[in-house]
N, C-alpha and C positions, 0 to 999 in steps of 0.2 A: 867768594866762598872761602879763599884761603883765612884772608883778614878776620873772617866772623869765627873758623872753627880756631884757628890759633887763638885768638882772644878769650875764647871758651876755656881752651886747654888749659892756658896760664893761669886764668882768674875759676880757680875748681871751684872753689868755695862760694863766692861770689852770683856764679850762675849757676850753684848746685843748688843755691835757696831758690832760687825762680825756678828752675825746674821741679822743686821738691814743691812749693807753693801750686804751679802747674798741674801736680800729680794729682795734688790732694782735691782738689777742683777738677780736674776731669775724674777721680775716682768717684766723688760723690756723684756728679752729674750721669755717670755710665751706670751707676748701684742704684739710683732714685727710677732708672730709664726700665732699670732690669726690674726691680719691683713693679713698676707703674703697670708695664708689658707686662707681667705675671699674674698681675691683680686683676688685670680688664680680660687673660684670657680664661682664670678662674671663672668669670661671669659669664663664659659664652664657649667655652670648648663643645661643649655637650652639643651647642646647636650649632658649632660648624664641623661636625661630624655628620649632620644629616646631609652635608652637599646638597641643599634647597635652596628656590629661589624663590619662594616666597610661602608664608601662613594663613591662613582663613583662622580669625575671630569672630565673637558675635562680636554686633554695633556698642551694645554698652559694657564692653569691657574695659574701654581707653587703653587698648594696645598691653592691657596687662591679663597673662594669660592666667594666671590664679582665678581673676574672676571672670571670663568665660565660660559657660558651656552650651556644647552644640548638640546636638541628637547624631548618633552614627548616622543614621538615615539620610544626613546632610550628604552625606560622602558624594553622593551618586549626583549632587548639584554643584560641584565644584568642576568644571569642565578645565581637566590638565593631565598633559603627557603622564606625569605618576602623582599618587595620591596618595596618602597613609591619617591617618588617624593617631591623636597622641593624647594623653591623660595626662597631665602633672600635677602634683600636691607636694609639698612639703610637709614632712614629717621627721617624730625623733625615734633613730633605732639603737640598739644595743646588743651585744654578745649574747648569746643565753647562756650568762656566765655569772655565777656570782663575782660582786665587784666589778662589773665590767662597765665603762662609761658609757652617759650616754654620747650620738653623735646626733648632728644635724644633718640629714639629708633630703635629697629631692628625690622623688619617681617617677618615671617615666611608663604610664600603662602604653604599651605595644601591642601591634600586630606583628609575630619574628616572622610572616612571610614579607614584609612591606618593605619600605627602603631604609627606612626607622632602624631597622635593625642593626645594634653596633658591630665593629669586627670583634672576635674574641681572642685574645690572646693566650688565654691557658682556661683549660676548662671545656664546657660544651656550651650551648644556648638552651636557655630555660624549655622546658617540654610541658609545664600547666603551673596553675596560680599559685604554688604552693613553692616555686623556684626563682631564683632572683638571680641576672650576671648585674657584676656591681664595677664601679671604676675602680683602675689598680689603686690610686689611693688611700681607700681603706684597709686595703694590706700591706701596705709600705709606709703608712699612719699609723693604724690601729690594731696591726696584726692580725686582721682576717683571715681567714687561710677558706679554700674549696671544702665543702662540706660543714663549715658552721655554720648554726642556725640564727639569726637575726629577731628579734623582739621591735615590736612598733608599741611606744608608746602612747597609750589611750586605745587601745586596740588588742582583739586579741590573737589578729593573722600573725603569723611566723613563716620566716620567708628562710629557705636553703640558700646555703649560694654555691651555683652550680660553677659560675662562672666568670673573666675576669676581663675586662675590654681596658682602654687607655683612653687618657685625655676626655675622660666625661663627665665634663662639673661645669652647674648651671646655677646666678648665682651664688659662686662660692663653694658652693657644698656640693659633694659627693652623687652621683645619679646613682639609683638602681634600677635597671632596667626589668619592668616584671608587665604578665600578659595583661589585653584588656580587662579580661574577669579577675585579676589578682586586683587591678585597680581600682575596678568596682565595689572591692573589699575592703580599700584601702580607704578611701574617699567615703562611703557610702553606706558600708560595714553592711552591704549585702551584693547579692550576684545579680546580675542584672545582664543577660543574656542578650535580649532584645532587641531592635531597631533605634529603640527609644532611651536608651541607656547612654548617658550622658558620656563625655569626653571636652577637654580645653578646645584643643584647636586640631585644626586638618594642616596638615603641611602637605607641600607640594613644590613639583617641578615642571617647570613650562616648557612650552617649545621654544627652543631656542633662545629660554634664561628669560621669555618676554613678558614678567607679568601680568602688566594692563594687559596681556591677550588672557589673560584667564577667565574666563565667565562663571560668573555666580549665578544661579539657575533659584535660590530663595532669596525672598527677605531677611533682614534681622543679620545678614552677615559681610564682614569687609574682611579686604586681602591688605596684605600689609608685605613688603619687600623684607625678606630677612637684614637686610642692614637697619630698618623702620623699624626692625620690630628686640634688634639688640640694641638702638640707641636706645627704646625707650625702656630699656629693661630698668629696676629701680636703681639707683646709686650709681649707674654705670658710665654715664655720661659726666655725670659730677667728678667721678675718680678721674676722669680721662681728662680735663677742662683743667683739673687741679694741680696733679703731674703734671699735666703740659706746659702750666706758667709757670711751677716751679723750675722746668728743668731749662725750660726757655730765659728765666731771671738768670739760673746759673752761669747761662753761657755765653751773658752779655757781661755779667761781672767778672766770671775768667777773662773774658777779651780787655776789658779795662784796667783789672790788676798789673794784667801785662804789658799793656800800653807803658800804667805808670810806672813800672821799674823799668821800661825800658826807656822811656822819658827820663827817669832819674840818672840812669846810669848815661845816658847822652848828655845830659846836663855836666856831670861830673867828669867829662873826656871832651869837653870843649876847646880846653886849653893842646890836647893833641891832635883832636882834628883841625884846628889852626896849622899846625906844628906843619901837617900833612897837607895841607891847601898850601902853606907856602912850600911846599917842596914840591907844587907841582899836581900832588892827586888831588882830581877831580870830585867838589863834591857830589857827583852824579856817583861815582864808585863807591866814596863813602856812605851815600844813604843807601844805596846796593847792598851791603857789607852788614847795616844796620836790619836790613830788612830779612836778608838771607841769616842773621843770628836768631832775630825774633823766629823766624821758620822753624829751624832748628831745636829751639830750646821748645817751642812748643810743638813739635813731632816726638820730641825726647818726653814729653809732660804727659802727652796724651795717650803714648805708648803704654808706659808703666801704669798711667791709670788703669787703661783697659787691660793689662795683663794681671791688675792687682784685683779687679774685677772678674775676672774670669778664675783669676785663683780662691776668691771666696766664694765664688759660685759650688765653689768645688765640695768646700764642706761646710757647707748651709746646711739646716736639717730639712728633711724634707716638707714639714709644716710653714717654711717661709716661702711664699707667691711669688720666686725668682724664678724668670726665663731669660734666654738667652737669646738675642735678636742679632744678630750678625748687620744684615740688613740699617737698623737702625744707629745701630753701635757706628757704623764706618759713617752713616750718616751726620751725625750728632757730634764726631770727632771731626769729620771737615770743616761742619760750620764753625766749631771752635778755633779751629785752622785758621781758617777766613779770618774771620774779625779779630783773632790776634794780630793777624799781620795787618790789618786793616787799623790796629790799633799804633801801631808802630809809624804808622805815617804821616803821625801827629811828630817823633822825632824826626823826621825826615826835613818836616819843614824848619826846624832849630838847626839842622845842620846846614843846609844852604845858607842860613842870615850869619854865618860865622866867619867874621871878616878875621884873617890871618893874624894882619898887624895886630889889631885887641888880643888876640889870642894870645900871641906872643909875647905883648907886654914892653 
């Protein structure tokens, strides 16, 4: 320990580029991990807000809930501890503003007695179709504020917003959360009161989280495990498959970069680890020394990345899909750990073959 932190001391400059090279490679690899994480929970906040374990679609939807619809009626053939009913479309809304953009959002048609129902942060919960709670996003995006009125384009409902919940975006885009009959309106562009009045899908929670105990009591419908049914959301699995070799390429080539300067500079200290063998130190000590440096320079590397990461987190705008994973973060920093050092023990074995007298000349 001594040998590696003294060596550091002297040679600033020298090991300030490998740690600075270290930096820039775990900064990217943490920034790619925090976007990637942001991006996949933009696609699915919405639906791990429900706390469910599992969805009823019809059969020929293929797990995509835009094109299901079931009959409420279904409800009472879904045999599970809780049960709720949900409408989703996508649509475009906007301010009832002159000059006001449009946005891209999704809906959520609700029952607000059921479990569906999000928390609200500021505001109340909608009281009939003509009311809307919307994710905090569009007011820390678009400037929304409680009591502006909403415009759907191709349509001529106009939705309030009474109200304001967190982390509800399905994907990508913004929820608003409005009642069954608002949805009917939305979707349908009439009221549809009835037993027979369409909806996506039934969500539900089982006893004991057991799906396969759920019984389906009609035809024409399948249950799908909330994890089944966010893989198969569109582009979601793509993003997740994509990140992940990316960030996974990063952190074999950080490990190799390091390897080879640390290789280089073992190459170029041969003539004093000779020096050192004949005076007696053990090259056991010296690849020790080598190895507890590599440690070192890449704790110091991966440090400043992550704090360089967390410093830009900080003034991101809120329109960039950056989350912060702690969890993942110290994950993704060890591995890089590992095979740094794992990389250095390609010098480990150049230092054992160093016979003194050569060295010495």
């Amino acid at each position: 320990m001594f040998l590696a932190w003294n060596e550091i001391v002297r040679s600033k400059l020298r090991y300030g580029l490998i740690i600075s090279v270290m930096f820039l490679i775990a900064y990217l690899v943490f920034f790619l991990t925090g976007l990637a994480y942001g991006l996949a929970s933009d696609n699915r906040t919405a639906v791990d807000k429900w706390q469910a374990d599992g969805i009823v679609l019809s059969d020929e939807s293929n797990t995509n809930i835009n094109m299901s619809m079931i009959p409420i009626k279904s409800l009472k053939d879904v045999d599970a501890k809780e049960k709720a009913t949900l409408g989703q479309t996508a649509a475009v809304i906007q301010l009832d503003k002159k000059g006001a953009e449009k946005i891209n959002a999704s809906f959520f048609g609700i029952n607000k007695d059921e479990f569906l129902m999000p928390n609200i942060i500021e505001g109340k919960a909608f009281a009939n179709e003509n009311e809307t709670v919307v994710d905090n996003s569009l007011k820390e995006e678009e400037g929304v504020k409680l009591g502006d009125t909403l415009k759907l384009a191709g349509n001529d409902k106009q939705l309030k917003v009474v109200g304001f919940t967190d982390n509800a975006k399905f994907n990508v885009a913004p929820v608003l959360y409005v009642s069954t009959a608002a949805f009917q309106q939305i979707r349908f562009e009439k009221t549809d009161t009835s037993e027979n009045a369409r909806v996506n899908a039934i969500v539900f929670r089982a006893k004991d989280g057991a799906v396969k105990n759920v019984q389906l009591n009609e035809d024409g419908l399948t249950r799908y495990s909330i994890k089944e049914f966010i893989n198969k959301l569109p582009g979601y699995n793509a993003q997740v498959l994509t990140f992940g070799f990316m960030i996974g390429f990063l952190i074999v080539i950080a490990a190799i970069v390091i390897g080879i300067f640390i290789y280089v500079l073992t190459m170029q200290k041969a003539n004093i680890f000779g020096i050192m063998k004949a005076q007696g130190i053990s090259g056991f000590y010296i690849a020790v020394s080598v190895i507890v440096q590599t440690f070192i320079l890449a704790v110091l590397g991966i440090a400043l990345g992550l704090l360089g990461t967390v410093g830009t987190a900080l003034v991101l705008p809120t329109a960039v899909p950056f989350q912060t994973n702690w969890s993942f973060f110290l994950a993704i920093g060890g591995i890089m750990l590992v095979i740094a050092v794992l990389g250095a023990l390609f010098s480990v074995r150049t230092i054992v073959k160093i016979d003194p007298l050569k060295a010495i000349g």
